[in-house]
C-alpha positions in Angstrom: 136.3 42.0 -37.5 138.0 42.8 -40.6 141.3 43.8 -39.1 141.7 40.6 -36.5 141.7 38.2 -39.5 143.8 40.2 -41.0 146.6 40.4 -38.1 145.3 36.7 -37.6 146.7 35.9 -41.3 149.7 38.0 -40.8 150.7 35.5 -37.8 149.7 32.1 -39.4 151.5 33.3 -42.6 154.9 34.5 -40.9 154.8 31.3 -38.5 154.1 29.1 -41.8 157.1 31.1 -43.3 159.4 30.2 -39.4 158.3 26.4 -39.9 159.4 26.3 -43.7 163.2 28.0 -42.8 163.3 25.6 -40.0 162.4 22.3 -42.4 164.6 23.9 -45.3 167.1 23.9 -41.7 166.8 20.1 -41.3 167.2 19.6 -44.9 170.3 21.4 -46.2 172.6 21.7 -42.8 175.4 19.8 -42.7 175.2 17.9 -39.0 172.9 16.7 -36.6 174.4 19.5 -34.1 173.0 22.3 -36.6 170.0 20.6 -37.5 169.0 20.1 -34.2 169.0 24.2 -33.6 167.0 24.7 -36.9 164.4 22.0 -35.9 164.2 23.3 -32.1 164.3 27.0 -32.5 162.6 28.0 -35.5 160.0 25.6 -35.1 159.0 25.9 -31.8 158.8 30.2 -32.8 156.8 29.4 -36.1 154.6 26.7 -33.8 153.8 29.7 -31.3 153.1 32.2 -33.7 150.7 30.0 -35.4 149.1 29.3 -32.4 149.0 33.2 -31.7 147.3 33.7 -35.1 144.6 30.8 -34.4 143.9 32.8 -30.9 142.9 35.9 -32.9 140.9 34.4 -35.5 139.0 31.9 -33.2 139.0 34.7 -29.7 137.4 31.7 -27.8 138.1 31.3 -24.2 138.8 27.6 -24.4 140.7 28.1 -27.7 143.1 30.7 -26.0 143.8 28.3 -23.2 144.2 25.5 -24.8 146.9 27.5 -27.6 148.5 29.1 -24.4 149.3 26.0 -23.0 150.4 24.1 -26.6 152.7 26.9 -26.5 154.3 26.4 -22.9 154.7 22.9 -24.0 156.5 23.6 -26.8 158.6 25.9 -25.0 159.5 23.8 -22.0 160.3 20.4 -24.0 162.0 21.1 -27.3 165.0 22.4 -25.4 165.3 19.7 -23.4 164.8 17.2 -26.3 167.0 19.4 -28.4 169.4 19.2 -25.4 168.9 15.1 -25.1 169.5 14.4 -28.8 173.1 16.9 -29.2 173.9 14.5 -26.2 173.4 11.1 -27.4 175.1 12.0 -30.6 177.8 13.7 -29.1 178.0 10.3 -27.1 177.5 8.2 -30.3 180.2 10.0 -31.4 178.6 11.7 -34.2 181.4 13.2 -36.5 181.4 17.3 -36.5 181.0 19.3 -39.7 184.4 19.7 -41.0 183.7 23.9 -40.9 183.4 23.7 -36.6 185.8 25.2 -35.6 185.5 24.8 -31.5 184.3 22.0 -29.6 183.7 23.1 -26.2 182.9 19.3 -24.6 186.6 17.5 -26.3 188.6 16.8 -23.3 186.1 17.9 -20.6 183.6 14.9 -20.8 184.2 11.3 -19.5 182.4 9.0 -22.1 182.0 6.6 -19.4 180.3 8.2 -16.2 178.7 10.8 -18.5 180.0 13.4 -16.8 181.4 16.4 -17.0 184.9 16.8 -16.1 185.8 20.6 -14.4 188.7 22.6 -14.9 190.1 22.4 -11.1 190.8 20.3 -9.3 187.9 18.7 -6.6 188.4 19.8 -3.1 189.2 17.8 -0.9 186.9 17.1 2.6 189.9 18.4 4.7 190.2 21.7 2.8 186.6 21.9 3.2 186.2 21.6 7.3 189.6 24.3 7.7 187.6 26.7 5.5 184.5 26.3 7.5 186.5 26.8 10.7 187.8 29.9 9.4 
């Protein structure tokens, strides 16, 4: 009994220690861009390991299930909200930290049909129906 609080305490601390680097994250990076991966990823890793450490300590059925499945909700939204807010202020045109060196979507994004731009050019329906032939 001794030992599962003990690896219990061991999670809750390190997932604690995750969810403190990702507020310090939020706090002293420069732009929303970098915040955003601080908030999503570290978070959501000291969230689940938190939730791990509650399994071990509780060892309820209901409790694991419940944990398992605040844990494959986490998982499967903060990307997409991560992915949803680096959109709107890349569409708000949030500046960039002045250190960024690349920016992957300049050029390649129409700001008015939100939508991507690709590097060659479409095909057109003819090209299409000779290949098909072929």
């Amino acid at each position: 009994m001794i030992i599962l609080e003990w690896i219990a305490s061991i999670f809750l601390v390190t997932g604690a220690f995750f969810m403190l680097v990702a507020a310090l994250g939020v706090i002293k990076l420069p732009d929303v861009f970098t915040r955003m991966h601080a908030a999503t990823k570290a978070s959501s890793f000291g969230t689940g390991l938190m939730l791990v450490g509650t399994i071990a300590y509780f060892r309820e059925p209901f409790i694991f299930l419940e944990s398992l499945l605040v844990i494959v909700f986490i998982f499967l939204t903060a990307p997409v909200a991560s992915h949803m807010i680096g959109r709107a202020a890349y569409l708000l045109k949030v500046p960039l930290w002045q250190g960024t060196v690349v920016d992957q979507l300049h050029g390649k994004y129409n700001l008015h049909t939100h939508e991507l731009l690709s590097d060659s050019p479409p095909a057109d329906s003819q090209n299409i129906a000779k290949d098909l032939k072929d």
